[in-house]
C-alpha positions in Angstrom: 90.6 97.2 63.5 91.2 99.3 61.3 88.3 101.9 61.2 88.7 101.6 64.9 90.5 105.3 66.9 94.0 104.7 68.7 92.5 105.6 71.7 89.7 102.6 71.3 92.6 99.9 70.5 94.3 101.1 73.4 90.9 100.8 75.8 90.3 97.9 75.1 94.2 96.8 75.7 94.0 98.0 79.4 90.3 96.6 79.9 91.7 93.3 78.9 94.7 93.3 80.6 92.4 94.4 83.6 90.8 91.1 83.1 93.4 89.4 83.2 95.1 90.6 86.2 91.1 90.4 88.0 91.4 86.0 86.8 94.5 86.2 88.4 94.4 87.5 91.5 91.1 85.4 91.6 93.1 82.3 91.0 95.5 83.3 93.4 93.5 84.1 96.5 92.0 80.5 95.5 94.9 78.6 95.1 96.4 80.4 98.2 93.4 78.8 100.4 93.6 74.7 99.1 95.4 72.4 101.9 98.5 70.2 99.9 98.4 67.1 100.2 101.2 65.2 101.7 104.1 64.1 100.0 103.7 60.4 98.1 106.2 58.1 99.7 105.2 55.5 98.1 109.2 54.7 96.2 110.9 56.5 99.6 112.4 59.8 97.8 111.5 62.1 100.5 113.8 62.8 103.2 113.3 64.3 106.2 115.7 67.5 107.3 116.4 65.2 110.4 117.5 61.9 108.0 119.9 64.0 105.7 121.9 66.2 108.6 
């Protein structure tokens, strides 16, 4: 690293946080489309709004 120019270390800086943000946003859009599943009930610690008020 260094041999390398400043301008070199900080190229490849962006480009990887470019990457990183591109994974992201990738996992994001994904995640964003997946149906959850419904709440386990199996021990009865969910409530519904109408039980609590």
């Amino acid at each position: 690293m260094n041999h390398l120019p400043n301008w070199m270390k900080w190229l490849i800086v962006v480009v990887v946080f470019g990457v990183m943000a591109a994974l992201m946003l990738a996992v994001n859009d994904r995640a964003s489309r997946v149906d959850m599943p419904e709440p386990d009930t199996t021990f009865g610690i969910y409530k519904s709004a109408s039980e609590t008020a």
